[in-house]
C-alpha positions as CSV (number, residue, x, y, z in Angstrom):
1,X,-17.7,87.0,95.1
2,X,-15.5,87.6,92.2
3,X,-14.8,84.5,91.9
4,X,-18.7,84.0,91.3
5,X,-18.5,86.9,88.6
6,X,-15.6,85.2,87.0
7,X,-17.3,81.8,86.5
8,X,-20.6,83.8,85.4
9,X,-18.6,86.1,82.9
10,X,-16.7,82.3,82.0
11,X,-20.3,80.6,82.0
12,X,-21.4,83.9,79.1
13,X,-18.4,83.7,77.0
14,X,-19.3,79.5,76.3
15,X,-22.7,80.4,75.8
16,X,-21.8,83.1,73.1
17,X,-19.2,81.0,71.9
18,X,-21.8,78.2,71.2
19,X,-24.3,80.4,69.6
20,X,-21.8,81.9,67.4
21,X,-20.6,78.2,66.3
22,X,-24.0,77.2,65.8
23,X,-24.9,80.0,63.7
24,X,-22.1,79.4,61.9
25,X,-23.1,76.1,61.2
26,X,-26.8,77.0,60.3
27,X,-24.8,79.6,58.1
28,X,-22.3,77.2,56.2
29,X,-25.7,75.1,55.9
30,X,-27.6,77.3,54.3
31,X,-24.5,77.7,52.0
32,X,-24.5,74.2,51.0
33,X,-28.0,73.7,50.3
34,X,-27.8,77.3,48.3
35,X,-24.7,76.1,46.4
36,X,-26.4,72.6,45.2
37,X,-29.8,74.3,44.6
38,X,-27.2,76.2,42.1
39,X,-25.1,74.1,40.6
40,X,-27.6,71.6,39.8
41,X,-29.8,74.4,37.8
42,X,-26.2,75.1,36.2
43,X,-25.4,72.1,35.2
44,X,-29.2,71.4,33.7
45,X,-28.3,74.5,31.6
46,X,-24.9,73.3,31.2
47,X,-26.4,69.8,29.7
48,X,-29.0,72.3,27.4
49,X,-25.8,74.0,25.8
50,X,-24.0,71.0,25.2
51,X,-27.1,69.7,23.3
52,X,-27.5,73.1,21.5
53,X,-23.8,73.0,20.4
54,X,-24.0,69.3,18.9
55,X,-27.1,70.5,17.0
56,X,-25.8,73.3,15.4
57,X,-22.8,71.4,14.8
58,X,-24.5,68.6,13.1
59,X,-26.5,71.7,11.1
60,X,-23.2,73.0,9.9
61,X,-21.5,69.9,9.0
62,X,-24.7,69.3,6.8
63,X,-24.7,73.1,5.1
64,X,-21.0,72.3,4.3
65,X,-21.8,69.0,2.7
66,X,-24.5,70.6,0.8
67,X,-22.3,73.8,0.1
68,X,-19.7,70.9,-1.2
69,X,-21.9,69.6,-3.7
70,X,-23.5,72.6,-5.0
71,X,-19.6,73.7,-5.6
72,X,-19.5,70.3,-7.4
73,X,-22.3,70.8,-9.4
74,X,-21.3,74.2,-10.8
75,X,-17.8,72.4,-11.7
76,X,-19.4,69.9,-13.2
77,X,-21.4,72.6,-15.5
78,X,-18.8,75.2,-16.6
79,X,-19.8,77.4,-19.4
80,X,-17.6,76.1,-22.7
81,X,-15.5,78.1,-24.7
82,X,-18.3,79.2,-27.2
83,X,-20.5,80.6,-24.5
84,X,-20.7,84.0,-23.9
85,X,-18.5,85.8,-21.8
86,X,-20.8,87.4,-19.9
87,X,-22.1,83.5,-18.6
88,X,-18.5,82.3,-18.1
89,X,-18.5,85.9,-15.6
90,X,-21.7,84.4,-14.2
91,X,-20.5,81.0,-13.8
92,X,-17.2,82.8,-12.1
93,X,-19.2,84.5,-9.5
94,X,-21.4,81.4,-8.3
95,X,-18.3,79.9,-7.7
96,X,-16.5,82.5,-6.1
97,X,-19.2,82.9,-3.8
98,X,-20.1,79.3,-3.1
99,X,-16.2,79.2,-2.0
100,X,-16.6,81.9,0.0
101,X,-19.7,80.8,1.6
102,X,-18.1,77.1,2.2
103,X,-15.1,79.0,4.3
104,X,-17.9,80.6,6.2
105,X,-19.3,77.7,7.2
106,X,-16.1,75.7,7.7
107,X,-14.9,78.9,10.1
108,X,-18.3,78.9,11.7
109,X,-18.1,74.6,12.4
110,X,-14.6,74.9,13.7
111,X,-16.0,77.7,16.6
112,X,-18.4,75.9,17.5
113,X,-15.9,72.4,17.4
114,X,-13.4,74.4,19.5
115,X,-16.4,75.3,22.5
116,X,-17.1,71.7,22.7
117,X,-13.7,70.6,22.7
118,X,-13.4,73.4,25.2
119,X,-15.4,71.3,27.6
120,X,-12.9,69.2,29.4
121,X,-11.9,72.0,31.1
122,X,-12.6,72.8,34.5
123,X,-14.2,76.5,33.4
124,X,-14.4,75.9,29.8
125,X,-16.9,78.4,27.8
126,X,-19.9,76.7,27.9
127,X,-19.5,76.5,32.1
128,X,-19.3,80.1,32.1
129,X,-22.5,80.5,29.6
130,X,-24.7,78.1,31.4
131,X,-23.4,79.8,35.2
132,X,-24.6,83.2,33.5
133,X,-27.7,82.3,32.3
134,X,-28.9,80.7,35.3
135,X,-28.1,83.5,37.1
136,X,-29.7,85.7,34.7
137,X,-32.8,83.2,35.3
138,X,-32.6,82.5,38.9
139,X,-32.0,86.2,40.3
140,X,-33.1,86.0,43.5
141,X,-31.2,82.5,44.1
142,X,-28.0,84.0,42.8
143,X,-28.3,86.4,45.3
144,X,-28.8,84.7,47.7
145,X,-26.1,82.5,47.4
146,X,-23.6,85.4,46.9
147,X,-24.8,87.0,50.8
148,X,-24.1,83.4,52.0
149,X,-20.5,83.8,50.5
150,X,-20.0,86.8,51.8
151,X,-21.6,85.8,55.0
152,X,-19.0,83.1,55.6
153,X,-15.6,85.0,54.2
154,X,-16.8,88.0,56.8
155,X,-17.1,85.3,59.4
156,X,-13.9,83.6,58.6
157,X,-12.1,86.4,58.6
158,X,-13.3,87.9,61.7
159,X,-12.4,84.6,63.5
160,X,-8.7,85.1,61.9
161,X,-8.6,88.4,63.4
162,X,-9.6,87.4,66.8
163,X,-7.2,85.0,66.8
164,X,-4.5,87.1,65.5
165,X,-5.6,89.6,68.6
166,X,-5.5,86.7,71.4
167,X,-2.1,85.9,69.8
168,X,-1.2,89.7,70.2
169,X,-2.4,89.6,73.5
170,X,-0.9,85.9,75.2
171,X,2.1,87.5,73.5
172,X,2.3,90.6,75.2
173,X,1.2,88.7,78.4
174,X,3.7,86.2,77.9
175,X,6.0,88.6,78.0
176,X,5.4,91.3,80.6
177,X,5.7,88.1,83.0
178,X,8.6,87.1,81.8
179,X,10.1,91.3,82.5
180,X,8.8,90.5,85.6
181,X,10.6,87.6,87.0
């Protein structure tokens, strides 16, 4: 009779093991189809930034050029010694501030240059913007995904700590047979 109990307990223990791999599976599953449901909305917003950067890049590089020439231009038309001070002052200032407005730009183009050169990288800038914004926009996704994450770390490490107690255990067992010899 306890033998039958044994193989019935034995026969229990495969059928939960099973489940629990197969939920695990189903679980790592729904992982993967959560994760490329993701990262394909991520890298669609990734794609938008990268357009969005060239464009305001190609918008500064032309404000610059236009800044350039309009400093040209006022060169090209300084007051002459018998005007009056006041217009050489004038004259001073436009430049003064179409220089300063030039270093603007120029500071504001090489930002922009350093976030798309930033792009190589495996988490470069623009990654992280486009991975905020979709979860910003996808909410419920996001979520979802994270639970899955979770779901599968919890899982892993509760296998790890089984194992570490059947370790514990063959251990001890190991050696309360070998006292006993």
């Amino acid at each position: 009779m306890s033998s039958d109990s044994g193989l019935v307990k034995a026969d229990a223990l495969l059928h939960e093991a099973r489940d629990d791999v197969a939920a695990f599976d189903s679980l790592l599953e729904k992982r993967a189809q959560l994760e490329y449901e993701f990262n394909s909305l991520a890298d669609a917003c990734l794609l938008e930034k990268v357009a969005q950067v060239e464009r305001i890049e190609e918008r500064l590089e032309a404000m610059i050029a236009r800044q350039r020439d309009k400093i040209q231009s006022l060169q090209n038309h300084k007051p002459g010694l018998f005007k009056l001070p006041k217009a050489r002052g004038v004259w001073a200032d436009q430049c003064q501030q179409a220089q300063s407005r030039l270093l603007m730009l120029a500071d504001r183009l090489e930002d922009v240059q350093e976030l798309k050169h930033g792009m190589g990288s495996k988490n470069s800038r623009l990654q992280v913007l486009a991975v905020q914004k979709t979860r910003m926009n996808h909410q419920e996704l996001a979520q979802e995904l994270d639970e899955a994450q979770v779901a599968v770390r919890v899982h892993r490490l509760h296998q790890q700590q089984l194992a570490k107690k059947k370790q514990t255990q063959s251990m001890g067992l190991g050696q309360s047979l070998t006292i006993e010899h």
